[in-house]
C-alpha positions as CSV (number, residue, x, y, z in Angstrom):
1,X,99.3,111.5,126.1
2,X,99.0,111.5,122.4
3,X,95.2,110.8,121.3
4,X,95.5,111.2,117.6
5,X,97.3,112.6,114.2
6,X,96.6,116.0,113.7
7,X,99.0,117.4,110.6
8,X,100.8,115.7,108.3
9,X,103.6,117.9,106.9
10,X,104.4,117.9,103.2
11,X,107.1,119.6,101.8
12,X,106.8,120.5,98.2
13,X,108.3,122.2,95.7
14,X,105.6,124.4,93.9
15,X,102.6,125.3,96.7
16,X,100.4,126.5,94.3
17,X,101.1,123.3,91.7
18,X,100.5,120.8,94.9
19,X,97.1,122.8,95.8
20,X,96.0,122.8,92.3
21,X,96.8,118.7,92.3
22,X,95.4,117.8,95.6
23,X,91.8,119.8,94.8
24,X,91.1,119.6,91.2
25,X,92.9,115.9,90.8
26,X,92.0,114.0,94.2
27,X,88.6,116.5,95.6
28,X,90.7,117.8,98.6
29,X,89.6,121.0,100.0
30,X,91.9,123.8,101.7
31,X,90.5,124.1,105.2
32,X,92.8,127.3,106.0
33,X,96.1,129.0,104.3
34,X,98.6,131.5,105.9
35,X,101.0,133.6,104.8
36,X,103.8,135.0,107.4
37,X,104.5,137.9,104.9
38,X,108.1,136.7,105.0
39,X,107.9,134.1,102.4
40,X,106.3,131.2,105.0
41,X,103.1,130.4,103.9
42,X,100.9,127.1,104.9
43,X,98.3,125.7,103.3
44,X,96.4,123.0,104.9
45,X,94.3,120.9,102.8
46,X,91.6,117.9,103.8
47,X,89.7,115.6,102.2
48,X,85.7,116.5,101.1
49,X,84.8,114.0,103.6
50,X,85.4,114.8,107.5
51,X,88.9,114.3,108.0
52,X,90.4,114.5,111.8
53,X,94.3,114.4,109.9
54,X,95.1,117.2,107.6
55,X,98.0,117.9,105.4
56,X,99.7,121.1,105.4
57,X,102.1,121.9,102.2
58,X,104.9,123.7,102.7
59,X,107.5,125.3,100.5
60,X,110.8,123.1,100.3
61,X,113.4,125.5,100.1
62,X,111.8,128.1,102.5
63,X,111.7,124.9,105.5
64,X,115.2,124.4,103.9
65,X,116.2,127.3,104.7
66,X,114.8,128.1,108.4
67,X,115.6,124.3,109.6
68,X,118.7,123.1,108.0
69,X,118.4,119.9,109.5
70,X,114.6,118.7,109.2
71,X,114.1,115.6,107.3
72,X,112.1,117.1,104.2
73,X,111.8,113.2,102.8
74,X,108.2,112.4,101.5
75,X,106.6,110.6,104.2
76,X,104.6,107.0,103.4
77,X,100.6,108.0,103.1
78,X,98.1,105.2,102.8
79,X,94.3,106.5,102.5
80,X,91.8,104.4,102.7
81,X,88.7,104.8,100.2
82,X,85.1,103.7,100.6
83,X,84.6,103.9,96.5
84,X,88.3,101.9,95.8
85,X,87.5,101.2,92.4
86,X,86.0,104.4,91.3
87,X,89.0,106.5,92.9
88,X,91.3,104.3,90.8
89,X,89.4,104.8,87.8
90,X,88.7,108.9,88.0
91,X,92.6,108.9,89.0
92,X,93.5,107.4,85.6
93,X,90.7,109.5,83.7
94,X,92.4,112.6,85.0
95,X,95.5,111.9,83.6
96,X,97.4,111.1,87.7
97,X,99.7,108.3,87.5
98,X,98.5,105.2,88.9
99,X,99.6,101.6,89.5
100,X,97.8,98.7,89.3
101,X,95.4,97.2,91.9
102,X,97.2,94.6,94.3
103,X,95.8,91.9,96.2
104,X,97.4,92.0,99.7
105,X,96.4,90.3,102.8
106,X,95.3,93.3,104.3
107,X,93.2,93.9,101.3
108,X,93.5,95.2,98.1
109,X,96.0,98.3,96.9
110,X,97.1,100.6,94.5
111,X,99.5,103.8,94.6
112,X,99.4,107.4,92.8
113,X,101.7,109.9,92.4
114,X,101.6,113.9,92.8
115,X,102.4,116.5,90.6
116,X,106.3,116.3,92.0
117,X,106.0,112.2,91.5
118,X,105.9,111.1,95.3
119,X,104.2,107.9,96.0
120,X,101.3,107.6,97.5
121,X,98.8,104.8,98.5
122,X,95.3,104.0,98.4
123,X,93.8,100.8,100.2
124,X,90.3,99.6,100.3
125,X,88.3,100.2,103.0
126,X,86.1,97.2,103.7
């Protein structure tokens, strides 16, 4: 039985670019990286806070490569944020692009792209 979300697997062009984004531009940390000598190398990354799902980047073309058929689509993140306003306000003063804050019935919204311009939310957490 499946009891919760343990990696979420990002494939990105530039490793190093997405670390630098993910740390210095939203406070992620990187729990663990490793490097297969071979050209495979992981680099799992977490929020500051306790975080029970990480994010692992992996190179693109390398994935590519080893599994021809693997969906390397962007997959649909929504974080949640107990400082909503804040977040969208350091996001903007360190130059990430940023929509605008949307009132939906599940509460209020906003998205931000990375460094390769995938989409990302943020919703409040009430």
């Amino acid at each position: 039985m499946l009891t919760k979300v343990g990696q979420i697997m990002l494939y990105v062009n530039d490793q190093d670019e997405a670390v630098d984004f993910w740390t210095l531009k939203l406070g992620f940390r990187v729990i663990a990286e490793e490097d297969s000598g071979e050209g495979l190398r992981c680099i799992e990354i977490a929020p500051r806070e306790s975080a029970e799902t990480t994010i692992v980047l992996h190179n693109k073309d390398m994935v590519a490569k080893m599994s021809p058929g693997l969906n390397l689509d962007t997959p649909s993140l929504m974080f949640y944020s107990d400082h909503f306003d804040q977040l969208h306000s350091d996001l903007r003063s360190r130059k990430v692009t940023v929509g605008e804050i949307m009132n939906r019935p599940s509460g209020r919204v906003f998205n931000f792209a990375d460094n390769e311009d995938h989409y990302f939310a943020v919703m409040e957490k009430k």
